[in-house]
N, C-alpha and C positions, 0 to 999 in steps of 0.2 A: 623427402625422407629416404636417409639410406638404408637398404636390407640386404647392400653385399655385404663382405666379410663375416667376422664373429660376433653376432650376439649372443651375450654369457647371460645364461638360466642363472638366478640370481638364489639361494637357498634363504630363507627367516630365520634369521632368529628369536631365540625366546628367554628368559630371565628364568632365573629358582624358581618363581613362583608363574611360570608356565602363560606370561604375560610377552608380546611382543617387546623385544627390544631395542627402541630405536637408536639409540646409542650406539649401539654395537655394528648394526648396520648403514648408521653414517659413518663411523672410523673404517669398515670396510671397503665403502664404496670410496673414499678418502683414498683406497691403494691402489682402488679396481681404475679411476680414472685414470690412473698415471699412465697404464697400458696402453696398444694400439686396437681397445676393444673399439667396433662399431657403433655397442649399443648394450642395453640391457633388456634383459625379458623377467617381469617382475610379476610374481603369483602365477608362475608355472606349474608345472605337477613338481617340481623342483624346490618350490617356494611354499609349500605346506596350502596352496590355499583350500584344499579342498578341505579343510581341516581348522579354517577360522571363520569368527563370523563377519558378519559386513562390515561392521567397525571397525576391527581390526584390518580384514582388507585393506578399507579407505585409510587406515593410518598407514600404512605401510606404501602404498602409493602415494600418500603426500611427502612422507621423509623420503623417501627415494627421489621422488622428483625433485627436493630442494637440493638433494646431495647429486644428482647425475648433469652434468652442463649440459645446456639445449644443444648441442651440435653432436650430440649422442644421440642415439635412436631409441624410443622409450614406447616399449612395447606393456602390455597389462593384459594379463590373463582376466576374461568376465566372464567365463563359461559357465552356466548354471544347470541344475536340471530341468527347467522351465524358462521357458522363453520371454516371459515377461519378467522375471529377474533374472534372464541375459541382459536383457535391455535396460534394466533399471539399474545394473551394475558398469554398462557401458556406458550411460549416458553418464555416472558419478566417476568415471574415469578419466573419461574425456576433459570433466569438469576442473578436476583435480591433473592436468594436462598432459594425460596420455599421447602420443602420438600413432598410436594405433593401437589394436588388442587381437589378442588369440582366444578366439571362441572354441571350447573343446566339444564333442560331440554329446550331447545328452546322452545315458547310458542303463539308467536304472530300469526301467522298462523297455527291456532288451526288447522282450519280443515285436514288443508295438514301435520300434524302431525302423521302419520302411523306410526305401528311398523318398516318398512324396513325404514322409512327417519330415524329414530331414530340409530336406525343399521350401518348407513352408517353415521350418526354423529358421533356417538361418535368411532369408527371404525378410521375414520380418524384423529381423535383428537389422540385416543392411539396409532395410529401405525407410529405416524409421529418421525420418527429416530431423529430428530433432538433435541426434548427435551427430557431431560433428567435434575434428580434431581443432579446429579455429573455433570453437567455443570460447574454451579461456580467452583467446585475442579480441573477439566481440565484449566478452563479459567487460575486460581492461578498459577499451577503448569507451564503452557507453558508461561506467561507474567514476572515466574520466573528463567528462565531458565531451563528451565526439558525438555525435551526431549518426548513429551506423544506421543506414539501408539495408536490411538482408530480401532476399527475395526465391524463394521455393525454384531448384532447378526442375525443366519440364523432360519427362523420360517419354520415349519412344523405341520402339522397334525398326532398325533398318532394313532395307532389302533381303538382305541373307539371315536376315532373322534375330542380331546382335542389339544388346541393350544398352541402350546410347539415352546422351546426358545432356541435355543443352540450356544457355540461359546468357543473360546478359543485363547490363545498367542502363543503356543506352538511352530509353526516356526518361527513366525516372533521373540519371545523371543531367539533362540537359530542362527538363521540368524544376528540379532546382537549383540547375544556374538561373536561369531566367528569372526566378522567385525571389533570387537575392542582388540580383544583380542594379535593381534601384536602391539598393542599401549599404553596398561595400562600393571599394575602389578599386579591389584588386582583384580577382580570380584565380586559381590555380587549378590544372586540372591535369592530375594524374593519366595521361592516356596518348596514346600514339595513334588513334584510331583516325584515319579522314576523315568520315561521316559526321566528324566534331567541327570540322575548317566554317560551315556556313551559322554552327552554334557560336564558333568563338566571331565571326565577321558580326553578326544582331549584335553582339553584347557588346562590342568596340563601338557600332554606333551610339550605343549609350552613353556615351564617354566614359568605358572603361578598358582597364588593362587588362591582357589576359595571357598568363604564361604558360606555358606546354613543360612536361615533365616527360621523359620518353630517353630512348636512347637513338645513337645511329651508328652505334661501335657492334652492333650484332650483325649478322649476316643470313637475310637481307635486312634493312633497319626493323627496328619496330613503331620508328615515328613515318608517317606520310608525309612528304615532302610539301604537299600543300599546305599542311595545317600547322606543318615549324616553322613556314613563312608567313602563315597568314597571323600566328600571335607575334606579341608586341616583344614577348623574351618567349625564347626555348632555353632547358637548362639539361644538361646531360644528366641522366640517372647515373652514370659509372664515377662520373665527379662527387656525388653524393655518401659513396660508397663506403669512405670511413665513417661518417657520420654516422649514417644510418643501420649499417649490417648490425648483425644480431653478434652480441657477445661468444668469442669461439669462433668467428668463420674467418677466412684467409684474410689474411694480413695484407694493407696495402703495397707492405716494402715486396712481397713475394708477387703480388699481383703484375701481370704484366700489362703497365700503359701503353695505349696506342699513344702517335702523337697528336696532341692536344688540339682540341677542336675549337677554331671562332664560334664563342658564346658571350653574351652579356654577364657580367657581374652578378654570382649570384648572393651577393651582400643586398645589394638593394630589392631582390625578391625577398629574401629571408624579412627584411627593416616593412615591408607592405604587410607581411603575414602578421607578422605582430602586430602590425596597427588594426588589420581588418578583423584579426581574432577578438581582440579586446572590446571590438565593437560588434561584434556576430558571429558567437561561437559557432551558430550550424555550420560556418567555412571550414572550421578545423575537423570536420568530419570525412574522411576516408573517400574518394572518387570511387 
């Protein structure tokens, strides 16, 4: 997500009869993208929200996000005076695919406004597991048949006192190779990680195939060297890159190739995927 440059505070409109109008503000945002804006910030104090109710809100956040391209930065104002509709307004943000939100200060009971109530607002606004900007991506991905794993990150205090975030797939990713791996013929596994080399060696004794996805055009790689030798194909993530980037993001013609790396064909990986999908969708689920 980018927050350099200009993101433009977005104003509402509204019709005669004092109704949002969404019209008006997809022909605007129609002008606003042609700019070199960064992003937009939608239901600022700019954007009347203090001033609509939650319907309205959420309509104005869904037409904006159909009118703003994802390579925009797409901010939502969910500030409430109560902390439990912050929250219930950020999580329908996120839902509706915010990419992040400005939480404004509660304000109405000025006095009872301490540093520690503050603390404890916005505290529970950020630690609440349930939102999340990859919401919408989960929501996609499981109403399309994908198979998602999520898994709670674990929080800690480091030495100096700092609020740290740690978490990983690493059994559950290789507890369901193993699970499927008497049933497919093919494997794929998203990751550059070593600690994978002795998971992908068990499943080849099976007699099966197993390809690595990973790059080695970063510095220093992100694949381990032992575990692009030890599957059957490695396939470059940067070769993937027209396919797969999201609509909006740099163009291959401007991208600068390294030169081309000895890889296997990734025609006949793509020709295995199809077949093992078609026979066990939980494959097409996300590493």
């Amino acid at each position: 997500m980018n927050l350099s440059g200009v993101l433009a505070p977005v104003p509402t409109p509204f019709d005669d009869r004092d109704q949002v109008d969404a019209r008006k503000l997809t022909a605007a945002f129609a002008r606003w993208v042609k700019g070199p804006l960064t992003g937009f910030v939608i239901l600022g104090s700019n954007g009347e929200a203090a001033l609509m109710d939650e319907e309205e809100s959420d309509r104005v956040i869904a037409v904006a996000r159909e009118a703003v391209p994802r390579d925009r930065t797409f901010l939502v104002g969910t500030g409430r005076e109560s902390t439990r509709a912050t929250i219930a307004a950020t999580k329908r943000a996120a839902a509706l695919g915010a990419d992040a939100v400005l939480v404004r200060t509660p304000g109405f009971y000025k006095s009872q406004m301490t540093t520690a109530a503050f603390v404890r607002h916005y505290t529970a606004v950020a630690e609440d597991q349930e939102f999340s900007p990859l919401r919408p991506l989960v929501d996609w991905l499981d109403y399309n048949g994908f198979a998602v794993v999520t898994k709670p990150l674990k929080e800690f205090t480091d030495a100096q006192g700092r609020r740290r975030v740690k978490g990983n797939m690493d059994i559950e990713l290789a507890i369901d190779v193993m699970e499927l791996a008497d049933s497919v013929d093919h494997i794929v596994i998203f990751s550059g990680d070593g600690d994978f080399r002795r998971l992908v060696e068990a499943v080849q004794k099976k007699g099966r195939r197993v390809s690595i996805v990973s790059t080695i055009r970063t510095q220093p790689p992100m694949v381990a060297d032992e575990l692009r030798r030890q599957a059957d194909n490695f396939i470059e993530l940067d070769d993937l890159r027209p396919t797969i980037m999201r609509e909006g993001g740099p163009r291959s013609a401007n991208h600068h190739q390294p030169a081309p790396q000895p890889a296997p064909s990734n025609s006949d990986v793509a020709s295995s995927l199809r077949s093992v999908r078609s026979r066990n969708p939980r494959l097409a689920g996300p590493a």
